[in-house]
C-alpha positions in Angstrom: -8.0 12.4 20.2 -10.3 12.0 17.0 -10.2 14.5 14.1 -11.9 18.0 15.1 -15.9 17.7 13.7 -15.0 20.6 11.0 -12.5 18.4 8.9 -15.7 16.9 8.2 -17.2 19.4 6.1 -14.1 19.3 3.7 -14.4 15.3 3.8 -17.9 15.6 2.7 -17.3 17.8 -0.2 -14.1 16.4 -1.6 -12.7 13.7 0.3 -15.7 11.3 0.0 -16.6 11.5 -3.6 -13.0 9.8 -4.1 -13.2 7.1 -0.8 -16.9 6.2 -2.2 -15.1 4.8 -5.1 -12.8 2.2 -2.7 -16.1 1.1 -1.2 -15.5 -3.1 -2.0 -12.3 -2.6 -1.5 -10.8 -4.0 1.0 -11.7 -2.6 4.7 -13.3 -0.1 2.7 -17.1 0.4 2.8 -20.1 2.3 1.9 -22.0 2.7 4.5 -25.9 4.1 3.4 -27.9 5.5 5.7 -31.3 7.3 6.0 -31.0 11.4 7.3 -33.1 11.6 10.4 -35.1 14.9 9.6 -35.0 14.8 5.6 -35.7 11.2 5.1 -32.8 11.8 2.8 -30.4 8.5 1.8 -26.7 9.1 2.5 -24.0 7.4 1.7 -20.6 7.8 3.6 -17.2 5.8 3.2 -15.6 3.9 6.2 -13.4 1.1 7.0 -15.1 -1.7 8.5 -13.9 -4.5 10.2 -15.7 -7.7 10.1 -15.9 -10.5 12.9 -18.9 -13.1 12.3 -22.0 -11.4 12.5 -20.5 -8.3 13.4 -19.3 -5.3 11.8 -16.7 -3.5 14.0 -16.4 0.7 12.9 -14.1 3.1 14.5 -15.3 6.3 15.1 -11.8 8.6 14.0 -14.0 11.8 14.3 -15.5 10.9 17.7 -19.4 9.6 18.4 -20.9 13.0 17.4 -20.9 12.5 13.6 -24.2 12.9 11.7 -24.3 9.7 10.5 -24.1 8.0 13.7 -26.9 9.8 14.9 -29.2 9.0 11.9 -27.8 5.5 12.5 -29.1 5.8 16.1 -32.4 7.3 15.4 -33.2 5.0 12.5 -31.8 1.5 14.0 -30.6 -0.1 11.2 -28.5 0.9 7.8 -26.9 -1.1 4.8 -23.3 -1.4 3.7 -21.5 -2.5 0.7 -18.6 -4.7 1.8 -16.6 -6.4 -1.0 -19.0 -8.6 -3.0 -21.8 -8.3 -0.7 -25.0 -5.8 1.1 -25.5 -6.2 4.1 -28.6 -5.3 6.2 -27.1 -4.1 9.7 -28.7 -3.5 13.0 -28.7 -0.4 15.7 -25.1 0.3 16.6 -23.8 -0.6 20.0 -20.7 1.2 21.6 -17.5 -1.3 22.6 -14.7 -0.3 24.5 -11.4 0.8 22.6 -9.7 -2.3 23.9 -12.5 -4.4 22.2 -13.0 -2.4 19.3 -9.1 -2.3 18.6 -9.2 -6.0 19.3 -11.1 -6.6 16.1 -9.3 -4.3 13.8 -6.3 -5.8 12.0 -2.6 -5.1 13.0 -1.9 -2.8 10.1 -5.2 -0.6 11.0 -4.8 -1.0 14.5 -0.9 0.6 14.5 -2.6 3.7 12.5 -5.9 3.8 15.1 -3.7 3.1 18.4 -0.4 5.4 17.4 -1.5 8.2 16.0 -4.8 8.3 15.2 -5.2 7.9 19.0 -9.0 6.5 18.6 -10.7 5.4 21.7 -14.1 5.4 20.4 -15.2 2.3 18.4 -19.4 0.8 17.8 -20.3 -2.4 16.4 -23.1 -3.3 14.2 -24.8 -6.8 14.0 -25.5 -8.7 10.5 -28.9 -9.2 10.4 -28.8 -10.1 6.4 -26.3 -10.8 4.2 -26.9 -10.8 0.0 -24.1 -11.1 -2.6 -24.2 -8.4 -4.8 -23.9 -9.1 -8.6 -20.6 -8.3 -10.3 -21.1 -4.8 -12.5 -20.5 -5.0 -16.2 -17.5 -2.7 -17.3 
């Protein structure tokens, strides 16, 4: 069973100002989107899961998040993985076996057990550019 939608709204006050800064991280990303009325850009954090060309997400609060839908009306979004910005295509919805199939054991014994997520989308590469290192 995914998360209930009104997590959410605490996750988007609190939670994802601190998950934005693991974005690189890992299967941590920060995925940037364009709002669908607003023409506002977003950016939410995620774990990703790459596989070739593909980028394979798993959808803990269900398929009805806002994002997703901009991601649907707009057909296409960026996303800072490790070193690198990708350019990704319109997502396509995979069947949990599939989806879990791509995530790696560690995630996938959090998404199967308890987390209980069925729902999982892919999104293709369509450009990859390596992002320069930041001064500190």
């Amino acid at each position: 069973m995914p998360i209930p939608l009104a997590v959410t709204k605490f996750n988007k006050r609190y939670l994802n100002r601190v998950m934005i800064r693991l974005a690189g991280k890992g299967w941590f990303v920060d995925l940037e989107h364009v709002g669908r009325r607003s023409g506002t850009v977003y950016h939410v954090p995620l774990m990703a899961f790459r596989d070739g060309d593909t980028m394979t997400i798993a959808l803990i609060y269900g398929p009805e998040v806002d994002w997703l839908k901009n991601l649907r009306a707009a057909g296409r979004c960026r996303m800072r993985y490790r070193d690198s910005l990708l350019e990704l295509g319109a997502p396509r919805v995979l069947a949990a076996e599939v989806g879990l199939s791509r995530t790696p054991a560690p995630a996938r014994a959090i998404l199967a057990g308890p987390g209980n997520v069925r729902d999982f989308i892919e999104l293709p590469v369509l450009s990859e550019r390596v992002r320069p290192a930041r001064r500190r």
